[in-house]
C-alpha positions as CSV (number, residue, x, y, z in Angstrom):
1,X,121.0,125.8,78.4
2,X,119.3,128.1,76.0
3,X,120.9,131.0,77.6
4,X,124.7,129.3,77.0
5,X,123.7,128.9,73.4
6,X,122.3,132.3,72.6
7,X,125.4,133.5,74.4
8,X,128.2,131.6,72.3
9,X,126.0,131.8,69.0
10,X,126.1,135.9,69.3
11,X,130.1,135.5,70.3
12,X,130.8,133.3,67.5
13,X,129.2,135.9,65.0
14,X,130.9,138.9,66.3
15,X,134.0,137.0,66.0
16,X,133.5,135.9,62.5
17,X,132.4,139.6,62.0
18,X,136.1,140.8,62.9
19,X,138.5,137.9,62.0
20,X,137.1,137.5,58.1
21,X,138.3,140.2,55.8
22,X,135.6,142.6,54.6
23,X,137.6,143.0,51.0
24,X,138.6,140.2,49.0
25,X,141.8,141.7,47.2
26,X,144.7,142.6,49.6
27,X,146.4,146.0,49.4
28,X,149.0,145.5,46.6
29,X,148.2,142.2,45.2
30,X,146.8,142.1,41.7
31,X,145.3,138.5,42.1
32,X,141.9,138.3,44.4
33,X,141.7,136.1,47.6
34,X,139.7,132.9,46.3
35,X,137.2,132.5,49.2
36,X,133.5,132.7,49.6
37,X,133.2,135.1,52.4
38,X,129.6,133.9,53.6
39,X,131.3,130.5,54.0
40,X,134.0,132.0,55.4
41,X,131.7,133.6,58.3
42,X,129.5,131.2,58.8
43,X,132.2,128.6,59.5
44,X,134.0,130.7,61.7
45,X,131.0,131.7,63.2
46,X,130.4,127.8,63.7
47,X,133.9,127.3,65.2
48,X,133.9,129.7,67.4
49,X,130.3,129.0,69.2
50,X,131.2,125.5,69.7
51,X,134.8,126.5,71.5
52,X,132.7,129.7,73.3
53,X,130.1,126.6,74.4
54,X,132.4,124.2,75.6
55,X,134.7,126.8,77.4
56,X,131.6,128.4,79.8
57,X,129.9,124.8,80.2
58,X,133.3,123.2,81.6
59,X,134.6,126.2,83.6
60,X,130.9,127.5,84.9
61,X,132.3,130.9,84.3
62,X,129.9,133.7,84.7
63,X,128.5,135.0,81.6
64,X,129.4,138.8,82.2
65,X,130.5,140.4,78.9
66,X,133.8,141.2,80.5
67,X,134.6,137.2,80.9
68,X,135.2,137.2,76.9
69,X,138.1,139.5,77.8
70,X,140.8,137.1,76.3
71,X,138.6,135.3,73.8
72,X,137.8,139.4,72.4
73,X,142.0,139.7,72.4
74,X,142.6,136.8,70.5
75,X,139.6,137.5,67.6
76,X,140.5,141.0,67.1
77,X,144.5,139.9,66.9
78,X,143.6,137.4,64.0
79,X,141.3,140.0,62.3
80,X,144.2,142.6,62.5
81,X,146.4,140.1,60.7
82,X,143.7,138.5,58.3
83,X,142.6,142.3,57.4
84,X,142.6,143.8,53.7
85,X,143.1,147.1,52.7
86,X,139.5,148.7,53.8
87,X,139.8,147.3,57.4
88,X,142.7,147.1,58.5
89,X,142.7,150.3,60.4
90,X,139.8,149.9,62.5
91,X,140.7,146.2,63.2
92,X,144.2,147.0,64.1
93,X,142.6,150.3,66.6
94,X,139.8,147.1,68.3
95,X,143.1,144.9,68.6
96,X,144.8,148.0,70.7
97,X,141.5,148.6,72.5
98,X,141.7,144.6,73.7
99,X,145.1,144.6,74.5
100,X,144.7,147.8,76.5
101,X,141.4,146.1,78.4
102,X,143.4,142.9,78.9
103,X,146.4,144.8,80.6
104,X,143.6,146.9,82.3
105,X,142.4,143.4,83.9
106,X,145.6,141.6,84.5
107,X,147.0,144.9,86.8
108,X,144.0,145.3,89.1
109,X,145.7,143.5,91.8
110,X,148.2,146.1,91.8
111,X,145.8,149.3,92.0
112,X,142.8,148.0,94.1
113,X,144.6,146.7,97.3
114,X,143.1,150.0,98.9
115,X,139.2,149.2,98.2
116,X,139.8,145.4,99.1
117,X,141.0,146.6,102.4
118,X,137.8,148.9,103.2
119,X,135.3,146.0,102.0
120,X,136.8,144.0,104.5
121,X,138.1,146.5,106.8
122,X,137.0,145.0,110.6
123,X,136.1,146.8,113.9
124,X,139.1,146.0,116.5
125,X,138.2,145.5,120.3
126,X,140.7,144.0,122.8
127,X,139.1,140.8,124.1
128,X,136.3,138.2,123.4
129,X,133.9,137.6,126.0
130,X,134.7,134.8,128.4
131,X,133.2,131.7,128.2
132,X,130.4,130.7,130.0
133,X,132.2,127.1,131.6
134,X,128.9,125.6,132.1
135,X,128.4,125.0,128.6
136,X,130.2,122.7,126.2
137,X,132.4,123.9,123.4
138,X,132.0,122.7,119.7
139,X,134.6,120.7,119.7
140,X,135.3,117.7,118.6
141,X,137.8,117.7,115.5
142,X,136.3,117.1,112.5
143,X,139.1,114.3,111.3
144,X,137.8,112.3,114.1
145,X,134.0,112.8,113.0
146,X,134.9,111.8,110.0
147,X,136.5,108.6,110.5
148,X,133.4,107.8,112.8
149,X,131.1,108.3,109.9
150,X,133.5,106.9,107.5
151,X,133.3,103.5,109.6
152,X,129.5,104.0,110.1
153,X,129.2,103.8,106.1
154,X,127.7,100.2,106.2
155,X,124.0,102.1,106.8
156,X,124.1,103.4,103.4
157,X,122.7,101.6,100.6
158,X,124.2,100.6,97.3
159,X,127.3,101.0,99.2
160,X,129.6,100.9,96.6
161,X,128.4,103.6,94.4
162,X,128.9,106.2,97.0
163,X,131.5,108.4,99.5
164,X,131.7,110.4,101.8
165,X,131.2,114.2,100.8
166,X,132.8,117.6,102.5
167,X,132.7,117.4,106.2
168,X,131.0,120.8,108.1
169,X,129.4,121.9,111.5
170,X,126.2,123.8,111.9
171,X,123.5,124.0,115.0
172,X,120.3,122.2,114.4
173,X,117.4,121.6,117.0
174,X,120.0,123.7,119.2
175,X,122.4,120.7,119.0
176,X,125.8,121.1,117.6
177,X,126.4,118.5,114.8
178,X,128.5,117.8,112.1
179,X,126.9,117.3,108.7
180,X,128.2,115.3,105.7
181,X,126.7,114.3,102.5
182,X,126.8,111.1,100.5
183,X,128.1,111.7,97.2
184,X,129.0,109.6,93.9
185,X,132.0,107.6,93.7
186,X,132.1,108.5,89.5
187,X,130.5,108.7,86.5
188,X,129.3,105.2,85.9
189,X,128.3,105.4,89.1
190,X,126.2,108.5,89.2
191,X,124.7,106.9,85.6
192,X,123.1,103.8,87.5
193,X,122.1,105.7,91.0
194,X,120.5,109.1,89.9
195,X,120.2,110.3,93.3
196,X,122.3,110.3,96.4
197,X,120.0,108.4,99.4
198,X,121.2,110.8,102.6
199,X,123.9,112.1,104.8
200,X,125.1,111.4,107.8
201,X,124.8,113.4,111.3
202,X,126.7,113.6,114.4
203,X,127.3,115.6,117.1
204,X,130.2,118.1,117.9
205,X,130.2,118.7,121.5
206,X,130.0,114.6,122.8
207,X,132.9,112.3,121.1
208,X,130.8,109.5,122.6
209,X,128.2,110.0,119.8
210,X,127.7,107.7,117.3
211,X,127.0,108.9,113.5
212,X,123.3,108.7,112.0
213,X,122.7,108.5,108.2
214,X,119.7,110.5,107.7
215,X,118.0,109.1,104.3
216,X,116.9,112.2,102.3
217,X,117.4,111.8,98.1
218,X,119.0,114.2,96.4
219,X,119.5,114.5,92.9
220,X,121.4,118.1,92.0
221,X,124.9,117.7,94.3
222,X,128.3,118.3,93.8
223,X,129.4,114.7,92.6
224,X,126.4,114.8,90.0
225,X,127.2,115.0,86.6
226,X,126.4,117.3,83.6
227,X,122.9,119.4,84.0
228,X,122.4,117.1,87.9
229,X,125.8,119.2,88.9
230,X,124.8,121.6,91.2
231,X,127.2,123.9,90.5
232,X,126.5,124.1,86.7
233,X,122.7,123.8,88.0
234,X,123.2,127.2,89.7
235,X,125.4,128.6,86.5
236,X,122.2,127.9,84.1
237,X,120.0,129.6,86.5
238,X,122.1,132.4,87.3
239,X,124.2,132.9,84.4
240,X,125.5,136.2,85.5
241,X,125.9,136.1,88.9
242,X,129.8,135.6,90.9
243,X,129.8,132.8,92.8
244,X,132.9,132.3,95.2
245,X,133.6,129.3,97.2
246,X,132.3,125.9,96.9
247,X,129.0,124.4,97.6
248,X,127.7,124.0,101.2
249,X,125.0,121.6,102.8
250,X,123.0,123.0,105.3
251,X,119.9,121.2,107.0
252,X,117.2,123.0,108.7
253,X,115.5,122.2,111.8
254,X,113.0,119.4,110.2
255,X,116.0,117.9,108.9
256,X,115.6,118.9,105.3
257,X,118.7,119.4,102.8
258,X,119.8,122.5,100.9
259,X,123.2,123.0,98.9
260,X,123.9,127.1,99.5
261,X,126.7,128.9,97.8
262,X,127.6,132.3,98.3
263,X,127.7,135.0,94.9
264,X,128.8,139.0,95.5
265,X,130.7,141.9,93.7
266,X,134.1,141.9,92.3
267,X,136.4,144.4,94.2
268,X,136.9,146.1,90.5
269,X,138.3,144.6,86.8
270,X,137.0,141.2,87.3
271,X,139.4,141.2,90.6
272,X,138.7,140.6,94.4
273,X,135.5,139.5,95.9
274,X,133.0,141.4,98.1
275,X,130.1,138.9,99.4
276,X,126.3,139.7,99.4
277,X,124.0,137.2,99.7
278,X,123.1,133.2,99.2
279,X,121.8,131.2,96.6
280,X,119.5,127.9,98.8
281,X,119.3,125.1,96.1
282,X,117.0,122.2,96.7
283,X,119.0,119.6,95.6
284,X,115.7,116.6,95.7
285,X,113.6,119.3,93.0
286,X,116.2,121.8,91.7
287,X,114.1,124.5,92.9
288,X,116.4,128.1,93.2
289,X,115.5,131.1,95.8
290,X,118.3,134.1,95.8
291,X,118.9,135.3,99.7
292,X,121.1,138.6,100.0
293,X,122.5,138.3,103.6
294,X,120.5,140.6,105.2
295,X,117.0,137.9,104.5
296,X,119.0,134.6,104.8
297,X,116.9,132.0,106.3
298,X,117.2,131.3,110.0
299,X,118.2,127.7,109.7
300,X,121.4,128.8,107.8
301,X,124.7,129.3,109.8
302,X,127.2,129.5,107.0
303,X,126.2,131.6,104.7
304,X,129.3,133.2,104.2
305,X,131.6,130.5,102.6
306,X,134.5,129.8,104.3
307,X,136.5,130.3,101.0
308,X,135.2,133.7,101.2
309,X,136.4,134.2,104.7
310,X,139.7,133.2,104.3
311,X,139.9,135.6,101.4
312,X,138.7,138.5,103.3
313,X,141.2,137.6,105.8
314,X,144.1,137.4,103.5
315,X,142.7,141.3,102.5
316,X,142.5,142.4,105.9
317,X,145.9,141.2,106.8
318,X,148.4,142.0,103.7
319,X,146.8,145.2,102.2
320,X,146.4,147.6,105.4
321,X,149.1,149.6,103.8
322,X,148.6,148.7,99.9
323,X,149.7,146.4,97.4
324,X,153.3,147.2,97.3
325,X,153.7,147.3,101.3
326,X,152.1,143.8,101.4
327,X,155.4,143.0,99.0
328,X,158.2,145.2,100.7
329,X,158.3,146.9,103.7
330,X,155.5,145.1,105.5
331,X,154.7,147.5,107.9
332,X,151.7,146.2,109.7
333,X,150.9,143.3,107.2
334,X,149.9,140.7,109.5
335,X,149.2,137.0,108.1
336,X,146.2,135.0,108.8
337,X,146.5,131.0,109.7
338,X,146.2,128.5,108.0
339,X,145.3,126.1,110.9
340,X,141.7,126.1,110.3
341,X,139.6,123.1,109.4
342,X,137.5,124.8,106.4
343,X,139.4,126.6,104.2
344,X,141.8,127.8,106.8
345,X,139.3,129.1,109.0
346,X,137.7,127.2,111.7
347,X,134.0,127.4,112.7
348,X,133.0,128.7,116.3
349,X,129.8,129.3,118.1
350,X,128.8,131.7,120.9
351,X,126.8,130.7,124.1
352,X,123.9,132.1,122.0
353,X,124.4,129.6,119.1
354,X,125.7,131.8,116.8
355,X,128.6,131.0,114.4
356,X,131.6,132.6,113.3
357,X,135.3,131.4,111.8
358,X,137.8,132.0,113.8
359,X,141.4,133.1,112.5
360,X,144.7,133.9,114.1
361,X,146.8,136.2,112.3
362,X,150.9,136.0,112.8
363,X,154.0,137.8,111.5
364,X,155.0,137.6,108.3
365,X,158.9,137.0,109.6
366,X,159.8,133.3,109.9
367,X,160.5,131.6,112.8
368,X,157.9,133.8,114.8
369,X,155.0,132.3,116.5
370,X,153.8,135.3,118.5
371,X,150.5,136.0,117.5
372,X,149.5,139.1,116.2
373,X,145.7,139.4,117.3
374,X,142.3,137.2,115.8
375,X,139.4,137.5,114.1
376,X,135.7,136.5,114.3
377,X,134.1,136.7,111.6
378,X,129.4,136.2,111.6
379,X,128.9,133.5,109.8
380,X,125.9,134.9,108.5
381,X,126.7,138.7,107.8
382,X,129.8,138.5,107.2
383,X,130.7,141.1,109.4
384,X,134.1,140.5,111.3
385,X,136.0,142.1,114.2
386,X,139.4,142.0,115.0
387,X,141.1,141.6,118.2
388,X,144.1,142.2,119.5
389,X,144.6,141.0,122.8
390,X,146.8,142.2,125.9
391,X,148.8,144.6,124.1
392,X,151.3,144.2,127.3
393,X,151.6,140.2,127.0
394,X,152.8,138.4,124.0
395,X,149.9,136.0,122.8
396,X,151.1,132.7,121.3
397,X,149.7,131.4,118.3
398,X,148.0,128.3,116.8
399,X,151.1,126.8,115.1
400,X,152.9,127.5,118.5
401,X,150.2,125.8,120.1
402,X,150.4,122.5,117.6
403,X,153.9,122.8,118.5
404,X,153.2,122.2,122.1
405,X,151.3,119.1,121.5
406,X,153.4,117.9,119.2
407,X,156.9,118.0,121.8
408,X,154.1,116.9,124.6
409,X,153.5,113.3,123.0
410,X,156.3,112.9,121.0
411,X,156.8,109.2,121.9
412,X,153.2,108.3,121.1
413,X,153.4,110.4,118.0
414,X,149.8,112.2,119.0
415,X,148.5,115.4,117.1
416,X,146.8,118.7,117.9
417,X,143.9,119.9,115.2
418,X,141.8,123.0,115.4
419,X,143.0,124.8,117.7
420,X,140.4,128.0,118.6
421,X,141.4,130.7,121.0
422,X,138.7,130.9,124.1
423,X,138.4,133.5,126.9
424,X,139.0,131.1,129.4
425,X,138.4,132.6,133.4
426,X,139.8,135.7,132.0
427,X,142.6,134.1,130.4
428,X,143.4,133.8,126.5
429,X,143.6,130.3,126.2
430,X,143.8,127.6,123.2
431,X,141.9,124.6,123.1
432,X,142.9,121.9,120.9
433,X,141.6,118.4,120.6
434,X,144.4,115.9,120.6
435,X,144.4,113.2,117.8
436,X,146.5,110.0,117.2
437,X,148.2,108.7,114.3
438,X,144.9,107.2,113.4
439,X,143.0,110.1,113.4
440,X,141.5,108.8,117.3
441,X,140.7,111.3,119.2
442,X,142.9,111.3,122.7
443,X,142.2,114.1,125.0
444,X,141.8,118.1,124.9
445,X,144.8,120.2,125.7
446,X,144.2,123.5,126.6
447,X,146.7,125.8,126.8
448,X,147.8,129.7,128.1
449,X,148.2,132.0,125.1
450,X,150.2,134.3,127.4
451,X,151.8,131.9,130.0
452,X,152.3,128.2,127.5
453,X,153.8,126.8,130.6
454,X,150.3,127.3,132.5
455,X,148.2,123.5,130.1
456,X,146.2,120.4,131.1
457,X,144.3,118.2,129.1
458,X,141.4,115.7,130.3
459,X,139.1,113.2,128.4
460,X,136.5,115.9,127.8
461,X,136.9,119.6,127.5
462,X,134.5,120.2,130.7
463,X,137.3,118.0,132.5
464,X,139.9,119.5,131.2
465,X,138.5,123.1,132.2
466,X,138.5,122.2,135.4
467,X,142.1,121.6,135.6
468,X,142.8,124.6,134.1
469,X,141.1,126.4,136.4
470,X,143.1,125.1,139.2
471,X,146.4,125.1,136.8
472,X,145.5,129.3,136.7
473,X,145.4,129.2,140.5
474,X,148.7,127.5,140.9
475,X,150.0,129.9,138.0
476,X,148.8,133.0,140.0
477,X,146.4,134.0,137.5
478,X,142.7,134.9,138.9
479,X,140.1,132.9,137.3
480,X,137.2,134.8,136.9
481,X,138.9,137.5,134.7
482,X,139.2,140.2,138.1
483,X,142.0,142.3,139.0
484,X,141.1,142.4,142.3
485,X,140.7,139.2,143.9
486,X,142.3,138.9,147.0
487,X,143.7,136.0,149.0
488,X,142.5,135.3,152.3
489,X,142.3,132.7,155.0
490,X,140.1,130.6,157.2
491,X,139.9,127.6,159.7
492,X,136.8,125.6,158.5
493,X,135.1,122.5,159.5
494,X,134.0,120.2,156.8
495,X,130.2,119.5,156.8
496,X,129.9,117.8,153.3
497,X,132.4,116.9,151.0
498,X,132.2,115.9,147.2
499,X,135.6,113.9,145.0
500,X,135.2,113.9,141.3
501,X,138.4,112.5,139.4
502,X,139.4,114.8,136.2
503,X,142.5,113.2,134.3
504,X,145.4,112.6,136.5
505,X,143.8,114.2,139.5
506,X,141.2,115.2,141.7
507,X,138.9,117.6,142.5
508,X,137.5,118.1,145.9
509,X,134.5,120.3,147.0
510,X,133.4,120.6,150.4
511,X,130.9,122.9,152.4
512,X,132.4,124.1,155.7
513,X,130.0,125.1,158.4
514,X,130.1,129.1,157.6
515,X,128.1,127.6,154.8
516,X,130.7,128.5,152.2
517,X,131.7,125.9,149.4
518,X,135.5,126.0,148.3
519,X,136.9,123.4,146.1
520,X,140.8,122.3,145.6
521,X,142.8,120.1,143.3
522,X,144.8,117.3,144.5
523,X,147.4,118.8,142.2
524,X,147.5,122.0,144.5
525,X,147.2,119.9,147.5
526,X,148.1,116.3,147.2
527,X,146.6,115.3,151.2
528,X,143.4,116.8,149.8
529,X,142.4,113.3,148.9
530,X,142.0,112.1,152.2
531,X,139.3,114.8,153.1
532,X,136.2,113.8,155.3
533,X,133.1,115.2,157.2
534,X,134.4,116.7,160.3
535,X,137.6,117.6,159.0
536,X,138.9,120.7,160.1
537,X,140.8,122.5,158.2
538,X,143.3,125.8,157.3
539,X,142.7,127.2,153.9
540,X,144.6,129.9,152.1
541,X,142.0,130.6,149.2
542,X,141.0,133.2,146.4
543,X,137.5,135.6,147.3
544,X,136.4,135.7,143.7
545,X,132.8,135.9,144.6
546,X,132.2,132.5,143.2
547,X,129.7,130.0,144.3
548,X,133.0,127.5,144.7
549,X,136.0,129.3,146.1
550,X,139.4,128.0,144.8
551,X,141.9,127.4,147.9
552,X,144.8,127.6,147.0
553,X,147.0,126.2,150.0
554,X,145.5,123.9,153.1
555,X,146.3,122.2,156.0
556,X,144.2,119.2,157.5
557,X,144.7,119.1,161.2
558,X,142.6,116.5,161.6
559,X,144.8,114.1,159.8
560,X,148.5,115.8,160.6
């Protein structure tokens, strides 16, 4: 606070120092200007402190000399009209050094397209690892999460004094979970309760789970007000650092509460953003500690907001060929989606735990859905890479994919959100959890990027993976990413056989005496169903060196 008032005292006496006249008898007038100059500059001294005070405290602007850039334009344009005879020229030469400083700032976008490309510029590969289909995906939508908690809300109390804050997912104890704050409902509010008692917790790999509100006080959030804001908290701090994107919660492994925000570089001229580091707020104390990304604490995951993501995107995509390409001939330009869940990018983790947002980039034309390639972009670096897939198949994207959904269960008016591109048994595949009009979740619907007609959906994304892996086979795709797999055939006796039911079908897996294990879907072969020890049996089936061998045709002469 000291520092906010040193700042607008010292811009309220430079202004007075160039709006009130130095002489007191105007070039060509014979009778004298009746004011007393002192009180001239000390009031407008006065006036000018108080609006410099209220305009940083409300906007949390950073205090950067360059941030009076407007304020400096409109002082020196009054003092260039209030001037007498003996300042005029000088004050009229400051006004033309404003104005050119103001143009200066207002037409960077035009000039630094180039630099905001190489900040963000991203190595390209083709494909993204496959996914290891013994693990679970993060995914459960966050709409859906959020209703749970919202219904879970009875565990909070002094109930009516608080709401649900911003919805995100991080990895704690090596569990996927969603985290969301409890924040004030308003000012009166915030007046009587002081501190927020908790947030809630649940996980983001088992729609079964139930939320948990975790009591942990907080006092500096985002719904606090005046010097309790933690926003302004971190302006008063840190009065010249850029901040970019909102406020995050993240919880380390003990289950303690931070607020992070991320702060960089402008691009140049108060334009663009380049991110480089976090600032952790504990938000019980108010005590500050300043990360640069390279040193951010292990328990973080998004220390890169997702704000400043999306912006890198938008940089990445438009400005490969400049500012006026992005405008014109668009050669190249390539726009990013906005079908993500946190500022139009959607969190992902690796089978290692690590995050990233995901983004699919399209053509600019409309009525396009082809997508263009996708980015992944660490969570905690910043670093991104681009890929662009099978350059010799046409990838679908997200809002195709939505599309999909949408025609799929049109009569029960269901919903596809967050849709994230997965390597899939060597297929590029979307996964989308499937929503009602209530926000419900239904089912997971995954989804060919290259083939759309090739899609299942089950209760549970393991479920439904297991259709799609027999959907691939009936498709004539391999599923283990080969080339090479070949078909071949055997007569087999059945030794032991195994029936697990996956949405509308079955899956069968049986060990034949040779001691191999193959496994078939009712949906490839309906009289599959009626398999039993002793069976014998003609296969037709795929040698991709898995430990279960997909058949893809079989006869049963035992029962025909």
């Amino acid at each position: 606070m000291i520092q906010l008032l040193l700042f607008s005292i010292i811009t309220g006496i430079i202004s007075s120092l160039i709006i009130v006249p130095y002489s007191t008898r105007h070039q060509g007038e014979k009778v004298p200007v009746r004011s007393n100059r002192w009180t001239a500059l000390a009031g407008t001294a006065i006036l000018f402190a108080i609006i410099v005070f209220g305009l940083y405290y409300v906007t949390n602007l950073d205090r950067n000399w360059t941030s009076l850039w407007f304020i400096l334009l409109v002082v020196t344009l009054l003092g260039a009209i209030l001037a007498g005879s003996k300042d005029r020229k000088w004050k009229v030469v400051l006004f033309l050094v404003a104005l050119g400083f103001g143009a200066y700032l207002l037409s960077a976008p035009f000039f630094n397209a180039d630099k905001k490309y190489k900040a963000v510029e991203m190595d390209q590969q083709v494909e993204i690892q496959a996914f290891d289909e013994t693990k679970t995906p993060a995914s459960v939508p966050p709409q859906f999460a959020r209703n749970k908690m919202k219904k879970a809300f009875g565990q909070v109390p002094n109930t009516s004094y608080y709401e649900l804050g911003n919805l995100q997912i991080q990895k704690v104890n090596d569990e996927f979970v969603y985290i969301a704050p409890v924040e004030f409902s308003g000012l009166f509010k915030w007046w009587n309760g002081k501190t927020t008692p908790g947030y809630f917790t649940m996980s983001a790999t088992d729609s079964a789970d139930n939320p948990k509100f975790i009591k942990a006080e907080m006092a500096y959030t985002p719904s606090s007000y005046f010097q309790k804001k933690v926003e302004r908290h971190l302006r008063m701090a840190m009065p010249n650092l850029i901040f970019y994107g909102d406020t995050q919660l993240e919880i380390d492994d003990e289950g303690k509460p931070y607020y992070i925000r991320s702060y960089g570089e402008f691009i140049s001229a108060r334009n663009g953003f380049d991110v480089k580091g976090i600032v952790v707020v504990d938000p019980a104390t108010g005590d500050l500690e300043r990360y640069p990304l390279s040193e951010v604490p292990a328990f973080i995951d998004g220390a890169v907001a997702p704000e400043a993501v999306s912006l890198q995107n938008s940089y990445f995509g438009k400005y490969v060929h400049g500012f006026w390409n992005s405008l014109f001939g668009k050669k190249d330009v390539k726009l990013p989606s906005d079908e993500g869940t946190e500022a139009n990018v959607s969190p992902v983790f690796d089978e290692n735990g690590h995050m990233y947002y995901f983004t699919d980039f399209t053509s600019p034309k409309e009525g396009v859905d082809s997508m263009l390639g996708y980015a992944l972009t660490d969570g905690r670096t910043g670093e991104a890479t681009y890929y662009t897939g099978n350059l010799e198949e046409s990838y679908m994207d997200s809002q195709g994919t939505l599309q999909i959904i949408e025609k799929k269960f049109i009569e029960k008016k269901w919903f596809g959100e967050m849709p994230v591109l997965y390597n899939f048994y060597g297929e590029a595949s979307w996964l989308t959890p499937v929503l009602d009009s209530n926000g419900f979740l239904q089912n997971y619907f995954i989804v060919s990027a290259a083939n759309p007609e090739i899609s299942v959906y089950a209760n549970t994304p393991n479920e439904a993976l297991k259709l799609y892996k027999t959907a691939l086979q009936r498709g004539g795709s391999t599923v283990d990413g080969r080339s090479d797999a070949e078909e071949a055939k055997a007569a087999v006796t059945v030794v032991r056989v195994f029936k697990e039911r996956v949405g509308d079908f079955t899956l069968v897996s049986f060990l034949a005496e040779d001691g191999r294990n193959y496994i078939v879907s009712t949906e490839v072969a309906p009289l599959a169903i009626y398999i039993q020890e002793g069976d014998k049996l003609s296969i037709t089936y795929l040698e991709t060196g898995e430990l279960f061998l997909p058949v893809k045709e079989m006869k049963n002469s035992t029962v025909e």
